[in-house]
C-alpha positions as CSV (number, residue, x, y, z in Angstrom):
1,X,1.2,13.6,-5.4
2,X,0.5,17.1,-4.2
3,X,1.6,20.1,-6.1
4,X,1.5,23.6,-6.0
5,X,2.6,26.4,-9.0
6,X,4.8,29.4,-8.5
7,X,5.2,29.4,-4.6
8,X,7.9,29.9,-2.4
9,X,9.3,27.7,0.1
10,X,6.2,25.3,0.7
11,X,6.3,22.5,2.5
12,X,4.6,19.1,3.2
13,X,4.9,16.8,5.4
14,X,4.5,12.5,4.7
15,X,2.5,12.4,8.5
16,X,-0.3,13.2,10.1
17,X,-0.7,14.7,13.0
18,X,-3.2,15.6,15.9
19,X,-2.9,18.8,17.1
20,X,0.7,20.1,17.1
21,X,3.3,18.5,14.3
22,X,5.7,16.7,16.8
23,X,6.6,12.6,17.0
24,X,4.5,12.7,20.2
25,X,1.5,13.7,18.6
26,X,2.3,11.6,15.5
27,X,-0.8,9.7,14.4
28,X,0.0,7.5,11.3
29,X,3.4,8.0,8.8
30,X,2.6,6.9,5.1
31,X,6.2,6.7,4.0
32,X,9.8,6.5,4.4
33,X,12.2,9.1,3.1
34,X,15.9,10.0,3.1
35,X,17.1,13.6,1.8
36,X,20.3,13.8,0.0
37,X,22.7,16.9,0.3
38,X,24.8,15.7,-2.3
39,X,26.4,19.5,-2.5
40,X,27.8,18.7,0.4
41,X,29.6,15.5,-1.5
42,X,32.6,16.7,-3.7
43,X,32.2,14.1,-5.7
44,X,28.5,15.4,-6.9
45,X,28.6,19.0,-6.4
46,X,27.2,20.8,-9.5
47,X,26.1,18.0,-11.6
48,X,22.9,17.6,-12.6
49,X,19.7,16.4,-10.4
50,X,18.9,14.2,-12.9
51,X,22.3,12.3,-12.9
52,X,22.9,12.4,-9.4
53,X,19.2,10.3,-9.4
54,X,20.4,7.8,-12.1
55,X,23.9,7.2,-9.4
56,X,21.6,6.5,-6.5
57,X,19.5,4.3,-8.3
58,X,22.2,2.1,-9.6
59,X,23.6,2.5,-6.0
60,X,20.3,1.4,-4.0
61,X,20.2,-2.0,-6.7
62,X,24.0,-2.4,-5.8
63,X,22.9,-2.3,-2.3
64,X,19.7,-4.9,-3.1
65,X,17.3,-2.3,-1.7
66,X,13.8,-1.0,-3.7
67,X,14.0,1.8,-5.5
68,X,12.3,4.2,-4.0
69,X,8.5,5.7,-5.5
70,X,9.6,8.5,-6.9
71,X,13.0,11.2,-6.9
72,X,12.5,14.9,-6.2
73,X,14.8,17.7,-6.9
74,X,14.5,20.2,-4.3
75,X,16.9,22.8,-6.0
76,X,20.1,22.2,-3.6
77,X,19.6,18.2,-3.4
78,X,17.4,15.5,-4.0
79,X,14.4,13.5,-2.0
80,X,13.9,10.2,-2.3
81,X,10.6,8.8,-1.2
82,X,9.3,5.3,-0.2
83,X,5.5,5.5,-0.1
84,X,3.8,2.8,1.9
85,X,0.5,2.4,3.4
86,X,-0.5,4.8,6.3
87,X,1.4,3.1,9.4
88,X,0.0,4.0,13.5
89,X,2.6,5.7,15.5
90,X,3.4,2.2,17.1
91,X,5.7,1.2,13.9
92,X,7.8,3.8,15.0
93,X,10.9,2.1,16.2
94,X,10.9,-0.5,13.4
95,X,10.5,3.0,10.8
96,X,12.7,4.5,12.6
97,X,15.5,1.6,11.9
98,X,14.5,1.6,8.7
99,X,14.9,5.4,7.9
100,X,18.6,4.7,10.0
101,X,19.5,2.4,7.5
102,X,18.5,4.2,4.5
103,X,21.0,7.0,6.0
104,X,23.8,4.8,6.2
105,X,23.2,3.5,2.6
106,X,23.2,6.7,1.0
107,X,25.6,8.3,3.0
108,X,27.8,8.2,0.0
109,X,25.1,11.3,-1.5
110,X,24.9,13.5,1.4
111,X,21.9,11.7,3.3
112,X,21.2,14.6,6.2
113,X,20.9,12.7,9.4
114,X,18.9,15.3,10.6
115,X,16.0,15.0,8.2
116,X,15.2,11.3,9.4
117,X,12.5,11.7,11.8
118,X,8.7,11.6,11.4
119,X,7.9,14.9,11.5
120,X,10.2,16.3,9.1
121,X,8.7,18.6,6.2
122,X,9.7,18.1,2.9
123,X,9.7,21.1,-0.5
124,X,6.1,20.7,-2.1
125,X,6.8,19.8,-5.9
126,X,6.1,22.8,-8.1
127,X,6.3,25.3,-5.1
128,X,10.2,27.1,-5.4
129,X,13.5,26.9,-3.2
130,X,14.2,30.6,-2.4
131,X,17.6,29.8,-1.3
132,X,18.7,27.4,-5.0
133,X,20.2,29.5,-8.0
134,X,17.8,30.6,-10.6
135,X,18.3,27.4,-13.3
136,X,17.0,24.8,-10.3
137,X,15.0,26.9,-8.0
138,X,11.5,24.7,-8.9
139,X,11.0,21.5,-7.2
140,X,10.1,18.7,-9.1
141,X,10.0,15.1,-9.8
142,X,13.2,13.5,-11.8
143,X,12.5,10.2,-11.1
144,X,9.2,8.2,-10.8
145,X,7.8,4.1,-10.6
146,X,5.2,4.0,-11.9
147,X,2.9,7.1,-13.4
148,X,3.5,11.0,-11.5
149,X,0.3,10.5,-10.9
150,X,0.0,7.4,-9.0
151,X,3.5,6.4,-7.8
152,X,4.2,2.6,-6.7
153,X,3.6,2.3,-3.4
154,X,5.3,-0.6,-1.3
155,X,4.2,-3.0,1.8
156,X,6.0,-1.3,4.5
157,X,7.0,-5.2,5.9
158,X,8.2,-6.0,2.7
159,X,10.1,-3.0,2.7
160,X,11.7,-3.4,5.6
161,X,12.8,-6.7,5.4
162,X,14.6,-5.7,2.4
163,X,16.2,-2.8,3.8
164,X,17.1,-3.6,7.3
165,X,20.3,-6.5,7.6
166,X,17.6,-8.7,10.3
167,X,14.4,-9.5,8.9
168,X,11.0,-10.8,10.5
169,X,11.5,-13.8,8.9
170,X,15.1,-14.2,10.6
171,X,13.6,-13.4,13.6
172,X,10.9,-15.9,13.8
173,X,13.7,-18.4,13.0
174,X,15.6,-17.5,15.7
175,X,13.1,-17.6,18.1
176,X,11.9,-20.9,16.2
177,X,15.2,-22.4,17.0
178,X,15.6,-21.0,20.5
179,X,12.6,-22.8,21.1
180,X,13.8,-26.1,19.6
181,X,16.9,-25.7,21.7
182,X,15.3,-25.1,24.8
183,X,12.7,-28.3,24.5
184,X,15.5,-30.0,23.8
185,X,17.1,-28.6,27.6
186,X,19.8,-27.2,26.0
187,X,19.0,-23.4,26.1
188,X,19.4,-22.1,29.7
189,X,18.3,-18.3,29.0
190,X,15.2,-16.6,30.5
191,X,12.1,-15.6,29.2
192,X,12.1,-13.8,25.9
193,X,11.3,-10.1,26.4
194,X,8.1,-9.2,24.9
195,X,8.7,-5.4,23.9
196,X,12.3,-4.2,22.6
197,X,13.2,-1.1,24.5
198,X,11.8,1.4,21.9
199,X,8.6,-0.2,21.8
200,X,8.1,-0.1,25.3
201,X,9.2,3.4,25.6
202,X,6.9,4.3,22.4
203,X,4.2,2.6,24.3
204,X,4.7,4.3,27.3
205,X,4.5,7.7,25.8
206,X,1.1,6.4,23.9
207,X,-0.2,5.9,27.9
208,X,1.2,9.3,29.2
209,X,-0.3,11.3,26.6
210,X,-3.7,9.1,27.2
211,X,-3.3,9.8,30.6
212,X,-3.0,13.8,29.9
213,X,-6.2,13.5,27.7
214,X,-7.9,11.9,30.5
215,X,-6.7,14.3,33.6
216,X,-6.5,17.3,31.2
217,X,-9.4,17.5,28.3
218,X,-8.4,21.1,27.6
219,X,-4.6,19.7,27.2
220,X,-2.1,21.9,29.4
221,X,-1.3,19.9,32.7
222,X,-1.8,22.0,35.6
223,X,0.3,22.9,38.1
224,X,2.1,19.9,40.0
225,X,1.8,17.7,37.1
226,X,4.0,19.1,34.6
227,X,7.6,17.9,35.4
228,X,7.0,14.5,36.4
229,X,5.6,13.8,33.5
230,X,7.4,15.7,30.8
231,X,10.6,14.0,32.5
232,X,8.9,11.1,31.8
233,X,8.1,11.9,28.1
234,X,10.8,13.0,27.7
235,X,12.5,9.9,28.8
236,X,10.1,8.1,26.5
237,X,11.2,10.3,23.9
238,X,14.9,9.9,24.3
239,X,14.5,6.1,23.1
240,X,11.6,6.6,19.7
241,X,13.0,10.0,18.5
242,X,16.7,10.7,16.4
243,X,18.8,12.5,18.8
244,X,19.3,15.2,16.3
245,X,16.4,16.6,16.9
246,X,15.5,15.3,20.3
247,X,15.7,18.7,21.8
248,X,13.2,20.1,19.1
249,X,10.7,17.5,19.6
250,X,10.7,17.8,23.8
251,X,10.4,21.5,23.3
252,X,7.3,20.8,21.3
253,X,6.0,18.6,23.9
254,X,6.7,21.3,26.5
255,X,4.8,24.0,25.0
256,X,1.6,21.6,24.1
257,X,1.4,20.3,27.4
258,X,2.3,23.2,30.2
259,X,3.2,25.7,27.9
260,X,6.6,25.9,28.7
261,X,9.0,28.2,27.5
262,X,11.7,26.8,24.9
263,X,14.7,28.1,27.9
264,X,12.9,26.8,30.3
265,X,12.2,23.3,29.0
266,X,16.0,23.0,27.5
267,X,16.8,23.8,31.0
268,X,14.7,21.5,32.7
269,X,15.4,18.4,30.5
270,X,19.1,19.0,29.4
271,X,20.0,15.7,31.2
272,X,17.7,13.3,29.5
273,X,19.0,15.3,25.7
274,X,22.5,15.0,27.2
275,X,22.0,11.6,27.9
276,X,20.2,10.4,24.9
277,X,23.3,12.6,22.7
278,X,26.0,10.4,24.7
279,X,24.2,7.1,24.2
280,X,24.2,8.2,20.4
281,X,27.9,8.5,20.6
282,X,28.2,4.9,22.2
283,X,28.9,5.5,25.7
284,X,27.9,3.4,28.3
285,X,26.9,3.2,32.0
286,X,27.1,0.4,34.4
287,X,23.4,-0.9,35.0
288,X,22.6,-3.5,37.2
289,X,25.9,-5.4,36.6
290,X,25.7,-5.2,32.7
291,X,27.2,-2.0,30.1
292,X,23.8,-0.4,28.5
293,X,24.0,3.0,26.9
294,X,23.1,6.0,29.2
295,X,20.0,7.0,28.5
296,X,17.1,7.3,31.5
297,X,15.5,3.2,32.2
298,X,12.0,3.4,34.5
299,X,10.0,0.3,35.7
300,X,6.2,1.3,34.6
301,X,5.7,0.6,38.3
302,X,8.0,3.4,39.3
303,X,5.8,6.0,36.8
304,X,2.9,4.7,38.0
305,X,3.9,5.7,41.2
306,X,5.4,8.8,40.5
307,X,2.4,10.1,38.4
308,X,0.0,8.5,40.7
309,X,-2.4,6.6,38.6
310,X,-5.2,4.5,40.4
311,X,-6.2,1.7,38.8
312,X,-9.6,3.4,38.1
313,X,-7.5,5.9,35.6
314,X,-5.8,3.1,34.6
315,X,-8.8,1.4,32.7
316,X,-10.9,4.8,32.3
317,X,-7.6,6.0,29.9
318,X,-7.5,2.6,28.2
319,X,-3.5,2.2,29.6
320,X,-1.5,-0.5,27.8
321,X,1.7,-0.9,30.0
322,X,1.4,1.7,32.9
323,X,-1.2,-0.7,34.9
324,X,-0.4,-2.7,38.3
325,X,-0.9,-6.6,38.4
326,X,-4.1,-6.8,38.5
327,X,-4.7,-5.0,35.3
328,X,-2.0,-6.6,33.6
329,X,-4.1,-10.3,34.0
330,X,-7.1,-8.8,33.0
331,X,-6.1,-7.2,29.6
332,X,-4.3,-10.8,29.1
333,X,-7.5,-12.3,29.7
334,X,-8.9,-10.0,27.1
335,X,-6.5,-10.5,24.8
336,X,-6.9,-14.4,24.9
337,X,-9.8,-13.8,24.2
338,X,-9.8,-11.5,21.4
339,X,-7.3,-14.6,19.8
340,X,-9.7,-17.3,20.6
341,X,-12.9,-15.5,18.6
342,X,-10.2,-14.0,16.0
343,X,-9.4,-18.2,15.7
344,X,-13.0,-19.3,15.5
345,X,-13.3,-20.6,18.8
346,X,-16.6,-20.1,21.1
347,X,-16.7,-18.1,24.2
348,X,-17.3,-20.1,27.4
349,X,-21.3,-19.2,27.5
350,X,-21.4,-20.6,23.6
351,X,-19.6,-23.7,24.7
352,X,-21.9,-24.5,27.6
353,X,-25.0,-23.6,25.7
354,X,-23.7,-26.3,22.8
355,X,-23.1,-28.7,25.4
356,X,-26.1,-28.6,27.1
357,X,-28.3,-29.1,23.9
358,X,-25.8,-32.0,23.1
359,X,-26.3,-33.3,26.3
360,X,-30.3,-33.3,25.8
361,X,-29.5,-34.8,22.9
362,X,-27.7,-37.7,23.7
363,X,-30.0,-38.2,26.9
364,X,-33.3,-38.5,23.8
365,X,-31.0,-40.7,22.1
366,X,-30.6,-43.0,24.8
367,X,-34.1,-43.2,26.0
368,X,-35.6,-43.1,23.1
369,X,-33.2,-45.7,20.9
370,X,-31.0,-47.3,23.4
371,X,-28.1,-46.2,22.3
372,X,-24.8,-46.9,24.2
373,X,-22.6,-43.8,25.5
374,X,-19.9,-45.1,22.8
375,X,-22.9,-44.9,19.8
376,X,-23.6,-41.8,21.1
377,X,-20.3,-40.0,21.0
378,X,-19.7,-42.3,17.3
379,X,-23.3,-40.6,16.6
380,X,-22.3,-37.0,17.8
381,X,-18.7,-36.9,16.5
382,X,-17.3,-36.3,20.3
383,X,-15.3,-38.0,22.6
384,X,-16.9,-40.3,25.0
385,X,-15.5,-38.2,28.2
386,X,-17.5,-35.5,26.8
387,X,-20.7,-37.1,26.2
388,X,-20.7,-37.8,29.9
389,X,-20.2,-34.3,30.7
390,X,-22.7,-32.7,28.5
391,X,-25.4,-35.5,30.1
392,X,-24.6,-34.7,33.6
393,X,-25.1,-31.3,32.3
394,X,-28.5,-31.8,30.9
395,X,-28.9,-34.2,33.7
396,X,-28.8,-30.9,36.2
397,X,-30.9,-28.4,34.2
């Protein structure tokens, strides 16, 4: 763990980033935190870091969830951190419900809502908390699993099976059983939906800011660019990022990508914050005959059109969900066929080539021992159908 003697107010975050420290330029997360006010709490309010730590502990086992790697005292509250192994950007939404929950669980200590996100900084330990009293001004650790200097460090599935009330293994029972049900006729339902709305929307902003780099390899959009598509980021943005701090992380956006003013971009995308705010607060909207919660919904056919992307951008950029039809069946083709090799299984060249030299091989056989078609595919360990494809093969060479 990082440290750093006799400093003020330093900070570190558990992210990287590329260039600007925002969710949309998020490039891997390595653990999962929740910060604790317990000041704030009546109940804890000036007792001692160390036995606040011992309460959450015994509350986290009481709640069957994994400690956490270590505990820090930050001088006016406490940190607790999960470390995991570094996770790409697209585990965001599954994170993100797994930082929600942590919240709720520890709600009884203060958890701040506001520090849940990606890119939040935390007190290095050893550096000092200018605004603690004297006694607990330096950070550092009052709990630890395992040695200070190597902490545990958990499987971020595991870890969120544990800590979220659905786990993957529930899920792949469900959809086990949905199955079952529907072979059987008795499940009437449509086809399952591939992406949940955050990881579509988290996908979609991985495309738009491929697309920037693409248009823009300096990184500011130019003119004419710039509000379609921060709309649209920022729409993306209203479904992977906490709405506390929604309008922080659009501003951020803003100023990396056409260096708009923090007025001018709370202006220009109040709707989509107001929006995303309400949605948090559980209102609802009327959407094609069904209640869903009132944040912004566009079909990737609809961006595609309003940012105009040809389908030569669309492969140039390496697009994942902005891409018409016809791209759509060929990254399906490619990713059949990245499962078949993954599996074992030959291309189609390999399987023709193998066939064809089995085919010469039974056409030897035959002339040269008289063996039947049967003997040869008892012989060759194939069916007799495809000994008679891979002679006529051989046959045609």
């Amino acid at each position: 763990m990082l440290r750093q003697d006799n400093r003020a107010d330093i900070y570190v975050s558990q992210a990287a980033f590329g260039k600007w420290r925002s969710i949309s330029d998020l490039t891997a997360i390595g653990a999962c935190y929740a910060d604790l006010d317990y000041h704030t709490v009546a109940r804890w309010r000036g007792k001692a870091p160390g036995d606040v730590a011992s309460a959450v502990l015994g509350h986290l086992e009481d709640a069957i969830v994994p400690h956490p790697s270590y505990v820090l005292s930050t001088g006016r509250g406490l940190v607790c951190i999960w470390l995991t192994e570094l996770l790409p950007r697209a585990v965001l939404p599954r994170w993100n419900a797994v930082q929600k929950r942590l919240g709720v669980i520890l709600d009884v200590f203060g958890a701040d809502k506001r520090a849940q996100d990606a890119a939040r900084v935390f007190r290095l330990a050893g550096s000092e908390n200018s605004r603690a009293d004297w006694d607990r001004r330096t950070v550092g650790m009052v709990w630890c699993q395992g040695s200070p200097e190597a902490p545990t460090r958990h499987v971020f599935g595991t870890l969120a099976d544990e800590v979220l009330p659905v786990t993957h293994a529930d899920l792949i029972s469900l959809r086990a059983e949905r199955a079952k049900r529907k072979a059987e006729g008795k499940d009437k339902t449509g086809p399952a939906v591939y992406l949940s709305a955050a990881s579509y929307w988290e996908t979609v902003l991985t495309d738009l800011q491929r697309l920037r780099a693409h248009r823009c390899p300096e990184g500011a959009l130019p003119e004419g660019q710039r509000d379609a598509w921060l709309f649209i980021a920022g729409i993306s943005m209203s479904w992977i990022s906490p709405p506390e701090v929604l309008g922080r992380e659009i501003i951020a956006l803003a100023s990396e990508a056409a260096g708009w003013r923090a007025s001018a971009t709370t202006s220009r995308m109040s709707t989509v914050i107001k929006r995303a705010r309400q949605a948090a607060a559980g209102q609802t909207v009327t959407f094609q005959g069904r209640e869903v919660d009132t944040r912004y919904r566009m079909r990737a056919s609809t961006i595609i059109e309003w940012l105009g992307i040809d389908p030569a951008e669309q492969r140039a950029a390496g697009l994942r969900v902005l891409v018409d039809e016809d791209r759509k069946r060929e990254l399906s083709v490619e990713r059949t066929e990245k499962s078949r090799r993954s599996r074992g299984v030959k291309d189609r060249t390999e399987q023709q080539a193998a066939r064809l030299e089995m085919g010469r091989k039974a056409l030897y056989l035959r002339a040269s021992a008289g063996m039947t078609v049967a003997e040869l595919a008892a012989h060759l360990g194939v069916s007799v159908g495809q000994v008679h494809k891979a002679m006529r093969q051989a046959e045609q060479q």
